[in-house]
C-alpha positions in Angstrom: 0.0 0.0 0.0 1.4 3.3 -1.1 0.8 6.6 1.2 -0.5 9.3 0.4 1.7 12.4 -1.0 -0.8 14.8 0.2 -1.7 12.7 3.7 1.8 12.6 4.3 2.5 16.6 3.9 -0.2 17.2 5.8 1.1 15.7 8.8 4.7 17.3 8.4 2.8 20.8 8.0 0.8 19.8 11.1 4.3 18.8 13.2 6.1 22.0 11.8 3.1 24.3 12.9 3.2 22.4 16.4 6.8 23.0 17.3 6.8 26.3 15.7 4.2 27.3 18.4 6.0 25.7 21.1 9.4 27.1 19.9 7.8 30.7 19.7 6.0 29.8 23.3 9.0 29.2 24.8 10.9 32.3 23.2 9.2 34.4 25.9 9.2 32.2 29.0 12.8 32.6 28.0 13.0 36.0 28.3 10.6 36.5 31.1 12.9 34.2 33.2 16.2 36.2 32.1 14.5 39.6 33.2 13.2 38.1 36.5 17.1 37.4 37.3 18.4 40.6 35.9 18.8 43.7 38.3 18.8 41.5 41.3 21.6 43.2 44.3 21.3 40.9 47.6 23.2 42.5 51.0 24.6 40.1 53.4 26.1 40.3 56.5 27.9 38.2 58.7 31.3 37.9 61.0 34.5 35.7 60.3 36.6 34.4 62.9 40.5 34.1 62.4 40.7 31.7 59.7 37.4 31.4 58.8 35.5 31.0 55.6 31.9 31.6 54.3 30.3 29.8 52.0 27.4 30.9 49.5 25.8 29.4 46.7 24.0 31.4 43.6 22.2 28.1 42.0 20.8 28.0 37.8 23.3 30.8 36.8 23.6 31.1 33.0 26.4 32.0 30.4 26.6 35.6 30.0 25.1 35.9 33.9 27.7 38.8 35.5 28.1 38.9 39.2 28.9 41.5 41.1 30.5 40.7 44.3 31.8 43.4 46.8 33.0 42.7 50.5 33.9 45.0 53.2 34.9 45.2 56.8 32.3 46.5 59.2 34.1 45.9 62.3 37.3 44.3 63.7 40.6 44.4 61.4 39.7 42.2 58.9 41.0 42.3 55.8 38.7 41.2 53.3 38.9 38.5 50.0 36.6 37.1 47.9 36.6 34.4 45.6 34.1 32.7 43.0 34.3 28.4 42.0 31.9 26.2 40.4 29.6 24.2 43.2 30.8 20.8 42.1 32.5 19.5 44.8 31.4 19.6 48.5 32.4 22.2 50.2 33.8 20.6 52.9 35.8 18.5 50.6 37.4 21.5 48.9 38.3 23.1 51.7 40.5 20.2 53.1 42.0 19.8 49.8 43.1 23.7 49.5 44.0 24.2 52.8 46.6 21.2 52.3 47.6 22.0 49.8 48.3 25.7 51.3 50.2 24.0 54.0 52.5 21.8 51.2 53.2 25.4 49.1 54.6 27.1 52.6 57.0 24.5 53.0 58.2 23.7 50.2 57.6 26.8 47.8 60.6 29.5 47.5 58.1 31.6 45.8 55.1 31.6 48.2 53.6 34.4 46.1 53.9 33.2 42.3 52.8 29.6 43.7 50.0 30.9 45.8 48.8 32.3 42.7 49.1 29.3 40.9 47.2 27.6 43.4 44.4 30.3 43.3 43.9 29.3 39.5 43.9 25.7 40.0 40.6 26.0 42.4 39.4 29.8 41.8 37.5 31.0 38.6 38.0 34.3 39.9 39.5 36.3 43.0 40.3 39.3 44.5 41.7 40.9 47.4 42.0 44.9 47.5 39.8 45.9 44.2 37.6 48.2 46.6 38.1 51.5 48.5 41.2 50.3 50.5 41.1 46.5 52.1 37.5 45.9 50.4 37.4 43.3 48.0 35.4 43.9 44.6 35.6 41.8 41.4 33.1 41.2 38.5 32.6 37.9 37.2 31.2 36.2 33.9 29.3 33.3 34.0 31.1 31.2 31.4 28.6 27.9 31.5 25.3 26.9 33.3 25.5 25.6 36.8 25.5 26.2 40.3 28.2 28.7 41.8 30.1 29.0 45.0 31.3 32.8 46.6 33.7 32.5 49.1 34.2 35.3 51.6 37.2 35.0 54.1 40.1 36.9 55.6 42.8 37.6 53.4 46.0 35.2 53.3 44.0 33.8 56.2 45.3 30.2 55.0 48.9 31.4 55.5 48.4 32.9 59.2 47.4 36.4 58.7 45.0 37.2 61.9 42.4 39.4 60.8 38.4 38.9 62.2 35.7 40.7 62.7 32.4 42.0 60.9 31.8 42.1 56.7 29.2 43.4 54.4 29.3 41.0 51.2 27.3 42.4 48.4 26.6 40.5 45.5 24.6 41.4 42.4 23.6 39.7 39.5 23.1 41.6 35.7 23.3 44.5 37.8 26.4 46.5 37.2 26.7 49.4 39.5 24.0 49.0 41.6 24.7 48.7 45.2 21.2 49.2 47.0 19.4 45.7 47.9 16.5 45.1 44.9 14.6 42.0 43.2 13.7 38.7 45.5 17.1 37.0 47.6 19.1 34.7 45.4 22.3 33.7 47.6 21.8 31.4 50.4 24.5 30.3 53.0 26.1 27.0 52.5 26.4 25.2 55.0 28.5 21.6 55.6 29.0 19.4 58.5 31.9 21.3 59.9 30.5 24.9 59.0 29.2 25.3 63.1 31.3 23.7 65.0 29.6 22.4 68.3 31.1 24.5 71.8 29.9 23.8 75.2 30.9 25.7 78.3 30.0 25.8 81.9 29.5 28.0 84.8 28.1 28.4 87.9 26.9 30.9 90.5 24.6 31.5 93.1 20.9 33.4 93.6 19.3 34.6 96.6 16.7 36.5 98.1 19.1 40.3 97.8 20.0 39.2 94.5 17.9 37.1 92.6 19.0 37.7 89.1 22.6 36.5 87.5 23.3 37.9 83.7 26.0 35.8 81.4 27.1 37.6 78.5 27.3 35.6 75.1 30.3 36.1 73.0 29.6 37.1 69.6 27.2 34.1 67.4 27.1 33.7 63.8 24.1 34.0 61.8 22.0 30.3 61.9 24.1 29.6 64.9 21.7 28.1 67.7 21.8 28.6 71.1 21.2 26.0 73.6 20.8 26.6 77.6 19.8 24.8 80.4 19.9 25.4 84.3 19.8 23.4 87.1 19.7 24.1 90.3 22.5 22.4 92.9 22.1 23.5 96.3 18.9 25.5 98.1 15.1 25.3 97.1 15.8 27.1 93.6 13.4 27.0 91.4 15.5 28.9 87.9 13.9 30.5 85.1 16.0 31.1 81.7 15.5 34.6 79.4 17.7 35.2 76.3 17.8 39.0 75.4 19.1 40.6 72.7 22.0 44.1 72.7 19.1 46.2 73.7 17.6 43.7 76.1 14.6 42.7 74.1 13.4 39.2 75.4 13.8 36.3 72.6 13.1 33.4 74.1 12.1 32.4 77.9 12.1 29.2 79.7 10.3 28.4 83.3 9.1 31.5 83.6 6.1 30.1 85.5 8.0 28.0 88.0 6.7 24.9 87.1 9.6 22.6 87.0 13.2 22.8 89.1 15.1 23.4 85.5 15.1 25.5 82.6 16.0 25.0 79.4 15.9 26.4 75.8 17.1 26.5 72.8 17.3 29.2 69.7 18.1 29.9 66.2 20.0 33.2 65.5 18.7 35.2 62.6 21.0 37.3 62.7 25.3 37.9 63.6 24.3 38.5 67.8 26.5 40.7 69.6 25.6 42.0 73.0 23.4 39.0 73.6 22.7 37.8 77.6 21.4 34.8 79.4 19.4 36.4 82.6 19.0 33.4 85.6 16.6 34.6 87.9 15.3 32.9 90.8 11.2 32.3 90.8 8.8 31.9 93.6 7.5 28.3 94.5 3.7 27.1 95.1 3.2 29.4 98.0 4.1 32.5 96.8 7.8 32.5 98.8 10.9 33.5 97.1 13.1 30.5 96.3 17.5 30.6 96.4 20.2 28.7 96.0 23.1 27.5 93.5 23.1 27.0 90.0 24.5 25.2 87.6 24.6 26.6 84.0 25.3 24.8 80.2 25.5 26.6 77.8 26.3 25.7 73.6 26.3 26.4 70.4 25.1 23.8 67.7 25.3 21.5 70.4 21.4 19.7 71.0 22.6 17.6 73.8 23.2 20.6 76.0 19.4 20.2 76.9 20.0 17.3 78.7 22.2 18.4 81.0 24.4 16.1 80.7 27.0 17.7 77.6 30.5 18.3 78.3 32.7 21.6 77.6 34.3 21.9 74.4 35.1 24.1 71.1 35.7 27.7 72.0 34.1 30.1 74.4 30.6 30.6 74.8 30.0 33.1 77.1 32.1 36.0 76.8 34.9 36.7 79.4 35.6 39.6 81.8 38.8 41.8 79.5 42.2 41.6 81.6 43.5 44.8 81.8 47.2 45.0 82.9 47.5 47.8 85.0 50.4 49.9 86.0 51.6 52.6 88.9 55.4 53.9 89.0 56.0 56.7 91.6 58.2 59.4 90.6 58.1 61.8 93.6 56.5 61.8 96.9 56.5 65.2 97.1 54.8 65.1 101.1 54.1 62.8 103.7 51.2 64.6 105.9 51.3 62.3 109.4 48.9 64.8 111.2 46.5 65.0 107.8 47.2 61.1 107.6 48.1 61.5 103.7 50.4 61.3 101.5 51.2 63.4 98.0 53.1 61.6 94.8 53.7 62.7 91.6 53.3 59.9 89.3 52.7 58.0 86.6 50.3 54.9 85.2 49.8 52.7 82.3 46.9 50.6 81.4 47.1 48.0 78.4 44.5 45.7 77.0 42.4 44.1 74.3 39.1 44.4 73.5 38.2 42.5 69.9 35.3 45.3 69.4 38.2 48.4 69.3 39.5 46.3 66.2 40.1 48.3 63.4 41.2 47.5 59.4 43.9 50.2 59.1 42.5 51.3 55.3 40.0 53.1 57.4 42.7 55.8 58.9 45.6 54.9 56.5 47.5 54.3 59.3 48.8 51.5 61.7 47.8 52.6 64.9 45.5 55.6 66.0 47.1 57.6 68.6 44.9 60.1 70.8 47.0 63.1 72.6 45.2 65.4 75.4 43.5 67.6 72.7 42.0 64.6 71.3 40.5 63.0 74.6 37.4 63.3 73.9 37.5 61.5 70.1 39.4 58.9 71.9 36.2 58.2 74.1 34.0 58.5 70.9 36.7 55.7 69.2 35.7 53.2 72.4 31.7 54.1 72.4 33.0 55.3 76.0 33.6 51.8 76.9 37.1 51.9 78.5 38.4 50.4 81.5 37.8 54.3 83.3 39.1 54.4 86.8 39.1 56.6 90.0 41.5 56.1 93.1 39.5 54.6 95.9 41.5 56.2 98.1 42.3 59.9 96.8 41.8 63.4 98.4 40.7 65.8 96.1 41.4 66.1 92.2 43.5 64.1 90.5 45.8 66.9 88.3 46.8 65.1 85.1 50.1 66.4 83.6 49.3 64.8 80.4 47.6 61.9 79.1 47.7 59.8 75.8 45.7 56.5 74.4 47.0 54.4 71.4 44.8 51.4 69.6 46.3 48.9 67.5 44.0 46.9 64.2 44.1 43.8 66.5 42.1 45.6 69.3 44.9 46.5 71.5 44.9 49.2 73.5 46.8 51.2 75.6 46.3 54.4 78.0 48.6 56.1 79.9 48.9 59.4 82.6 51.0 61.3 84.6 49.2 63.1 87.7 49.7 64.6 90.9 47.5 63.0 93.4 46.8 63.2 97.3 46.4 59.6 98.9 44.4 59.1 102.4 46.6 56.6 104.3 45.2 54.7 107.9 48.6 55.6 109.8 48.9 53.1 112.8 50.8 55.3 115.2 51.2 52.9 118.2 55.0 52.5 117.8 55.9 56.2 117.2 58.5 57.1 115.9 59.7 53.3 115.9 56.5 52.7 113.6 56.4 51.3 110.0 53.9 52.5 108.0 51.2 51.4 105.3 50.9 53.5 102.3 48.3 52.4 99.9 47.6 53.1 96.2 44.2 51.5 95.5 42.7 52.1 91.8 39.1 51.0 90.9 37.7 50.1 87.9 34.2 51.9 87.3 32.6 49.6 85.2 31.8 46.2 86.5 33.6 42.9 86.9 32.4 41.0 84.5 33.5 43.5 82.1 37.1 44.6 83.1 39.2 43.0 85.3 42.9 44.4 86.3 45.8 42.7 86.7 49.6 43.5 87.1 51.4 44.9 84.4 54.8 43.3 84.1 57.7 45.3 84.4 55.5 48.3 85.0 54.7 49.6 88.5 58.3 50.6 91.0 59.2 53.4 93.0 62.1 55.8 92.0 65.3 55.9 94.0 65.0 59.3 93.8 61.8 59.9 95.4 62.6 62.6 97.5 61.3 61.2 101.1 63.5 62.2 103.2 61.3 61.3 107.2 60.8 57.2 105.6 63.3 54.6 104.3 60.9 53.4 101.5 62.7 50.5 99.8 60.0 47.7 98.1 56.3 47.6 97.2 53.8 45.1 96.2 51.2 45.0 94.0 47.9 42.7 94.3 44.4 42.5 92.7 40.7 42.0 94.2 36.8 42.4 93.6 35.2 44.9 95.8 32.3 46.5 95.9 31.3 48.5 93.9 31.0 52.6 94.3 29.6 53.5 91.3 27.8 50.6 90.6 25.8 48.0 92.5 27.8 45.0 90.6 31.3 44.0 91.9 34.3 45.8 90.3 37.8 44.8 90.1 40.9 46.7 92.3 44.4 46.8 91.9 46.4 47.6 94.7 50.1 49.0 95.1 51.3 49.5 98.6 55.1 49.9 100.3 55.9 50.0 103.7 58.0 52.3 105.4 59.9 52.9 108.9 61.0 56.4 110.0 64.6 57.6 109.8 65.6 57.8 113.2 68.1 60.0 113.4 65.5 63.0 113.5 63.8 61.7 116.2 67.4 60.9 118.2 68.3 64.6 118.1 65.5 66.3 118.1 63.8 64.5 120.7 65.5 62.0 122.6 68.7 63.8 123.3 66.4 67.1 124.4 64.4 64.6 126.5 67.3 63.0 128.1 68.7 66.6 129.2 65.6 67.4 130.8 65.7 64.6 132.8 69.4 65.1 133.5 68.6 68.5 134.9 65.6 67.6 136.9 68.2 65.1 138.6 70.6 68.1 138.9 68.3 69.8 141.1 68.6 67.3 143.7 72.4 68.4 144.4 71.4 72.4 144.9 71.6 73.3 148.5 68.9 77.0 148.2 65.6 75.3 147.9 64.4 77.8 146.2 66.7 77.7 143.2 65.2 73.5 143.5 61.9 75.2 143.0 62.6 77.5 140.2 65.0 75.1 138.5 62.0 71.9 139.1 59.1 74.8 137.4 61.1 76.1 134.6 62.1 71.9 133.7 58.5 71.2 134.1 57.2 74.2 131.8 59.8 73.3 129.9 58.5 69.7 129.1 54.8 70.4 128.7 55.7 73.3 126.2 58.3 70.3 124.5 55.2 67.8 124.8 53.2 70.3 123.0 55.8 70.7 120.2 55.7 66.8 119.9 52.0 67.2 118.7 52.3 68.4 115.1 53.9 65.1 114.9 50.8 63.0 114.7 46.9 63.4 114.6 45.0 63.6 118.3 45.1 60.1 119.0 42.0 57.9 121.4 45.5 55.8 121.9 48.8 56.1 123.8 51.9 56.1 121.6 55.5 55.0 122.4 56.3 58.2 122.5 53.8 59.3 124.6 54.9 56.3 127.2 58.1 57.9 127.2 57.5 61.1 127.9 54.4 60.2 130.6 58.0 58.1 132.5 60.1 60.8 132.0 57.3 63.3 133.5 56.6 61.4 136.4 
């Protein structure tokens, strides 16, 4: 059977017309799809750790897609780099496998920077380090087939050591040349492997009661998607605890207990957002009757780390909760330019240092051009707006009237260290203990507080530091050593605990002063009232006995300006009671 010329081009015409229609169909769905992804800026922010990478994926790119990808610091030192590879391999799996290979190039290259470049091609389709203003990274990239892509945002030369953290702005646009501000629907998600949050567990303890029934922990800076797990127990009294995670600005996100119904609290949540400022308040509820409940508590506290809940997890990975700053303080007496015994004080001219780091006064030095930012007196006050006013301030517990600074300067390095240092002239209250006068040894204290509490600041010695000139210029003590010590007090300022340092030297008397000046006069008086006894005119006994005596209350007198009016005898005043009698 023969077909059918006309049947049969009547069925090609019908198939041409059909894909025709769907060819033309498609030809806009086409288009419509490229325009929905053109124009499209995304802003993300996040914080890297020292040697830390971020992952993000843009997934169905195109050829001909151009991304846009700018990165820079928002807080800390860091030094920003970004890099674009296909998303082929796991991540986890490439980042072993370049940070190896890393390792291999520093020991054996001769050339680290021609062979870390090499090694940059071999994994990177693109890269950059210092495109942008400064530090800030900023590189434009092609799509050159269709797939899935992988941005990597880290610390530059991070893999070879370079410590440089902190906060980041990564921008990332896609058929949007020049456009910065955030537009279209979000098309870069975080990738995130195994490894990418790595579980930490730390614990603490403390203790609630019926003056103070609320404890605050402060959380070290989280991660965006990090999650939080707490839980609280109590270990010793009739506690019942309840659990509130607040934000920076104290805003409650997520409360456990807060009914009382159960002896433990626990819960668990997902940051949105990088968390800085976040707290953990512990606060001590009421039982069934209405009565106020106290007692010890244990706290867990994790990140990533489920089994926290339980109770039962055990400390690992890096700090949690974020820890009081060490500041290493610093006291060197120049002069002691008066030593008051009536006024029980001392004067010294002097000078102090204090040194310490605080991550958040981090700094990437393109932002000053410079590598460390020095404050003089003049500049005080933009020192204080550098810091937020969040410095380790001080005042000297112990001080009468102003301190009078000399002059007074504050440095702050990109890695967050910092360092202030005065010279004053300062009046110290000391408790004289005048018992043993004038064979006494003496106490002189230097006691400096911190103002803000001690969970935020806490001093200790700075090495090398604190000392007493030889040439101090007291001349009535032998002052020879010191010692230096830190405590938590009280507070004066605040109701919370702050941290003291202490410098303190003890002193005898020089004797010699008190040998002629005293002892010798006191010895002739005596020596004369004896003399008496060999006159034979009585009255020359009696005028020579009333002019000695006038003569030892007016010398007794005298011996007053010595010391303060004393509720107590002195040595001196045992001596000169014998010698009256």
């Amino acid at each position: 059977m023969t077909r059918s010329p006309i049947k049969f081009s009547r069925n090609w015409l019908f198939i041409s017309l059909f894909a025709l229609t769907v060819i033309i169909g498609a030809r806009p769905a086409t288009v419509a799809i490229a325009q929905d992804r053109a124009g499209q800026v995304q802003r993300i922010a996040g914080r890297l750790a020292t040697g830390e990478i971020h992952a993000y994926l843009v997934r169905g790119l195109q050829p001909g897609d151009r991304l846009s990808i700018a990165m820079r610091a928002t807080s800390g030192n860091l030094d920003p780099a970004t890099s674009v590879m296909e998303a082929t391999r796991p991540l986890a799996e490439v980042e072993a496998a370049y940070r190896a290979d890393v390792a291999r190039l520093v020991a054996e290259s001769d050339n680290v920077a021609r062979d870390l470049d090499e090694l940059r091609a071999r994994y990177f389709l693109d890269w950059d380090d210092d495109g942008g203003d400064g530090y800030a990274s900023a590189l434009e990239f092609t799509v050159p087939a269709a797939g899935d892509y992988r941005i990597i945002a880290t610390g530059a030369l991070s893999t070879l050591g370079r410590a440089t953290s902190g906060g980041y702005e990564l921008t990332v646009g896609l058929n949007a040349p020049g456009e910065t501000e955030p537009a279209g629907a979000p098309f870069v998600e975080r990738e995130l492997s195994a490894g990418t949050f790595a579980p930490s567990v730390e614990e603490t303890t403390g203790s609630l009661t019926a003056e103070k029934p609320l404890a605050t922990l402060r959380l070290a800076p989280i991660d965006t998607g990090e999650t939080v797990y707490i839980s609280v127990e109590p270990t010793s009294g009739n506690l019942i605890p309840a659990v509130v995670l607040r934000d920076f600005g104290g805003k409650p996100l997520q409360a456990a207990n807060l009914d009382g119904q159960t002896t433990e609290a626990a819960l668990q949540f997902t940051l949105p957002e990088v968390a800085t400022g976040y707290t953990i308040d512990v606060s001590a509820m009421t039982d069934a009757s209405g009565a106020p409940t106290a007692g010890d508590f244990r706290a867990l506290v994790g990140l990533n780390a489920p089994e926290v809940l339980t109770g039962a997890a055990a400390e690992t990975g890096d700090p949690v909760l974020k820890t009081p700053i060490d500041v290493q303080v610093g006291i060197r007496i120049e002069r002691i330019s008066e030593v008051d015994s009536q006024g029980e004080d001392f004067t010294v001219l002097g000078s102090m240092r204090m040194d310490w780091t605080d991550p958040s006064l981090a700094f990437s030095p393109d932002s000053c051009n410079c590598a460390v930012k020095i404050f003089t007196e003049k500049e005080f006050d933009r020192f204080l707006d550098e810091v937020n006013s969040v410095w380790p301030d001080f005042v000297f517990f112990n001080q009468q009237g102003n301190r009078w600074v000399q002059s007074r300067a504050a440095a702050i390095w990109p890695d967050g260290r910092a360092r202030y240092g005065e010279s004053f002239t300062m009046t110290y209250q000391a408790d004289f203990n005048f018992r043993k006068f004038p064979f006494d040894t003496q106490l002189f204290p230097i006691y400096l507080d911190l103002l803000l509490p001690a969970d935020t600041y806490v001093v200790s010695d700075l090495p090398g530091f604190s000392g007493i000139n030889p040439d101090h210029g007291e001349d009535e003590f032998i002052i020879t050593d010191f010692t230096t010590s830190s405590e938590i007090v009280e507070g004066r300022v605040t109701d919370n605990p702050v941290s003291r340092f202490s410098m303190t030297f003890e002193a005898p008397r020089h004797l010699n002063y008190y040998i002629l000046q005293i002892f010798i006069p006191v010895l002739l008086i005596i020596l004369i009232s004896w003399f008496t006894f060999f006159l034979h005119d009585y009255n020359r006994r009696i005028e020579v006995s009333a002019g000695n005596t006038l003569l030892f209350i007016a010398f007794s007198f005298s011996l007053a300006d010595n010391y303060p009016r004393l509720g107590y005898l002195t040595f001196l005043d045992a001596v000169m009671g014998v010698t009256f009698i």
